[in-house]
C-alpha distance (Angstrom), angle and dihedral (degrees) to the residues before:
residue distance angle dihedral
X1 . . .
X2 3.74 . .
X3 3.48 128.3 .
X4 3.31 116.8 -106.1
X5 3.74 116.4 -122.6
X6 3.95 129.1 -166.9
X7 3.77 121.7 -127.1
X8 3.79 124.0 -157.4
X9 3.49 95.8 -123.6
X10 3.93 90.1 53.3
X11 4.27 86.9 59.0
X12 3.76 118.1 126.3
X13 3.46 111.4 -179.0
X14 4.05 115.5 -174.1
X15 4.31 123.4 -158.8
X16 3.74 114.6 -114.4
X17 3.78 128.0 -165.5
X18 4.01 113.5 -162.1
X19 3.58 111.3 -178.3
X20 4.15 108.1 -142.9
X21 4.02 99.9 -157.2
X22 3.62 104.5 138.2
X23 3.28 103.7 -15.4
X24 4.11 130.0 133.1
X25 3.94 107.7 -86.0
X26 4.19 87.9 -140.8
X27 3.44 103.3 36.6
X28 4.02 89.8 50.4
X29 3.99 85.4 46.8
X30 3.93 98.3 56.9
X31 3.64 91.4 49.1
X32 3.72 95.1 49.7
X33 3.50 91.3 51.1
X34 3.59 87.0 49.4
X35 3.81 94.4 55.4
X36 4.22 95.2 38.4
X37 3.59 89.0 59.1
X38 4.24 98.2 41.3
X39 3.76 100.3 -121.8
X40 3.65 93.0 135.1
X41 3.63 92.7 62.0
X42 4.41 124.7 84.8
X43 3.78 82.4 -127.7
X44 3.53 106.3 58.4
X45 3.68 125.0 134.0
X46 3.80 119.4 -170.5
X47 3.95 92.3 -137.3
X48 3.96 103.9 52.5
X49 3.94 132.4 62.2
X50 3.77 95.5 -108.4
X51 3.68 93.1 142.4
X52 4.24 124.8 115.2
X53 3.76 130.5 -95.0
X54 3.81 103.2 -109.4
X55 3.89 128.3 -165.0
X56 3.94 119.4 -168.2
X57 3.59 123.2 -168.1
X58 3.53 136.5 178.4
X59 3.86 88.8 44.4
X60 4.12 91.4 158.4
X61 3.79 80.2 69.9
X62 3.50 118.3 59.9
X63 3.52 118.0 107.9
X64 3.96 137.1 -119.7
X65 3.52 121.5 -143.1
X66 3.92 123.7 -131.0
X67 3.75 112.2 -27.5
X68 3.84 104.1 -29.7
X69 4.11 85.9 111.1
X70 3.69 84.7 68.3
X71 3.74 109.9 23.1
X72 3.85 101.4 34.0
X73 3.69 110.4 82.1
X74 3.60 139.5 179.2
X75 4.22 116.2 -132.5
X76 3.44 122.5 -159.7
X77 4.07 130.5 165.0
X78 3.46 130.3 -125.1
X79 3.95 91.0 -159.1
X80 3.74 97.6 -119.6
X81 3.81 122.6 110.2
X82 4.16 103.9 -78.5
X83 3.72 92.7 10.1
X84 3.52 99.0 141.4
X85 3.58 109.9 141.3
X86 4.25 126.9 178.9
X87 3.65 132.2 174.1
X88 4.08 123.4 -168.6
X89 3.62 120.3 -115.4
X90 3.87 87.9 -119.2
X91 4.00 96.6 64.2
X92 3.64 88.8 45.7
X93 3.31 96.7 64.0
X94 3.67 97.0 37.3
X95 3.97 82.3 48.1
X96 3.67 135.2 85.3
X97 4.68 93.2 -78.9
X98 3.66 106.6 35.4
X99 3.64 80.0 158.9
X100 3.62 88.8 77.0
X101 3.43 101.8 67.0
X102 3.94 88.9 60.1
X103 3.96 86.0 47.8
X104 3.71 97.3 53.2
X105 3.97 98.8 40.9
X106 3.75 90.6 53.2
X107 3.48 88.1 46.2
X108 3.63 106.3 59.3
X109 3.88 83.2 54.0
X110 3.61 100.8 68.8
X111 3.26 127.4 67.2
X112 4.01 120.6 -83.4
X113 3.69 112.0 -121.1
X114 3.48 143.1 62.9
X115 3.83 99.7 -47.1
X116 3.83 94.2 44.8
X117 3.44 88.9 51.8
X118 4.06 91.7 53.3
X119 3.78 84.4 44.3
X120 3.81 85.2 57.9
X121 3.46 96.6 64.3
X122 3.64 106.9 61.3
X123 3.59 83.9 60.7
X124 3.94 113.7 91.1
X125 3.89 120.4 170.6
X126 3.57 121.7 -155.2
X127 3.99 129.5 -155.7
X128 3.86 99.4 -142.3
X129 3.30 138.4 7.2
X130 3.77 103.3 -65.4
X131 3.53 138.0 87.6
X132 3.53 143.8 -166.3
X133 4.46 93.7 -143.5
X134 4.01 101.1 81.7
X135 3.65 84.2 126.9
X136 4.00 98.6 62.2
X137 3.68 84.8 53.4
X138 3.64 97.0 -138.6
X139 4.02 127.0 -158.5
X140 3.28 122.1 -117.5
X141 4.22 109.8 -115.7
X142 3.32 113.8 -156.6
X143 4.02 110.9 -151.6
X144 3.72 92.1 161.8
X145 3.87 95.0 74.6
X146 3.90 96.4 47.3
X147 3.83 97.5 77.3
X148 3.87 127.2 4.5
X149 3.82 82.2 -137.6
X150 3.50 85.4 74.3
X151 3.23 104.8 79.0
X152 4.16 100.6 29.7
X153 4.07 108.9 157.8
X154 3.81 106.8 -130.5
């Protein structure tokens, strides 16, 4: 039997909408990933961008668990001397981007290089409940109803 190998012209990529209100911030991460990169497809092959389109919205509402809105923190560096700079997950989301939060947990669970970084873009994160992709007619994917640990309060 021969192992069955994807081609890029034999792609099919569908749009998904997932709608983030009150769901767990990780748990909703890990199966994004999943989905950006195509693993829960039979045709997936680990060196081509066979993963879906995805479209989250209500991003302002997903929910963290315990006390990682206060203690888990994002660093950054400005690149002067003592420019260490962190933010907790908590006042990002009650900030200006809550979107970002989303963005960044997804994205430290694909793999860094120049596929994960294709992958990355068919991800789009939206603060409310709107979206500009009506046209791509994307189905609704319900994550809520897979697990009740989905959507535990915190």
């Amino acid at each position: 039997m021969k192992t069955f190998n994807l081609t890029p012209a034999q792609i099919e990529k569908r749009w998904l909408v997932v709608d983030a209100d009150g769901l767990v911030l990780g748990r909703l991460a890990s199966l994004l990933a999943n989905i950006l990169r195509g693993k829960h497809k039979p045709t997936y092959t680990p060196h081509l961008d066979c993963g879906d389109n995805v479209i989250v919205i209500n991003a302002e509402k997903v929910r963290l668990t315990g006390n990682k809105a206060r203690d888990s923190i994002f660093y950054w560096h400005t690149g002067y001397p003592g420019g260490i700079k962190g933010l907790s997950k908590g006042k990002i989301l009650e900030g200006r981007f809550p979107e970002r939060v989303i963005i960044k947990a997804v994205e430290r669970m694909v793999p860094r290089g120049p596929l994960g970084r294709r992958q990355m873009r068919n991800l789009r994160v939206y603060k409310g409940p709107d979206h500009p992709h009506q046209a791509q007619s994307p189905e609704p994917l319900d994550i809520a109803s897979r697990n009740p640990k989905n959507t535990r309060s915190a």
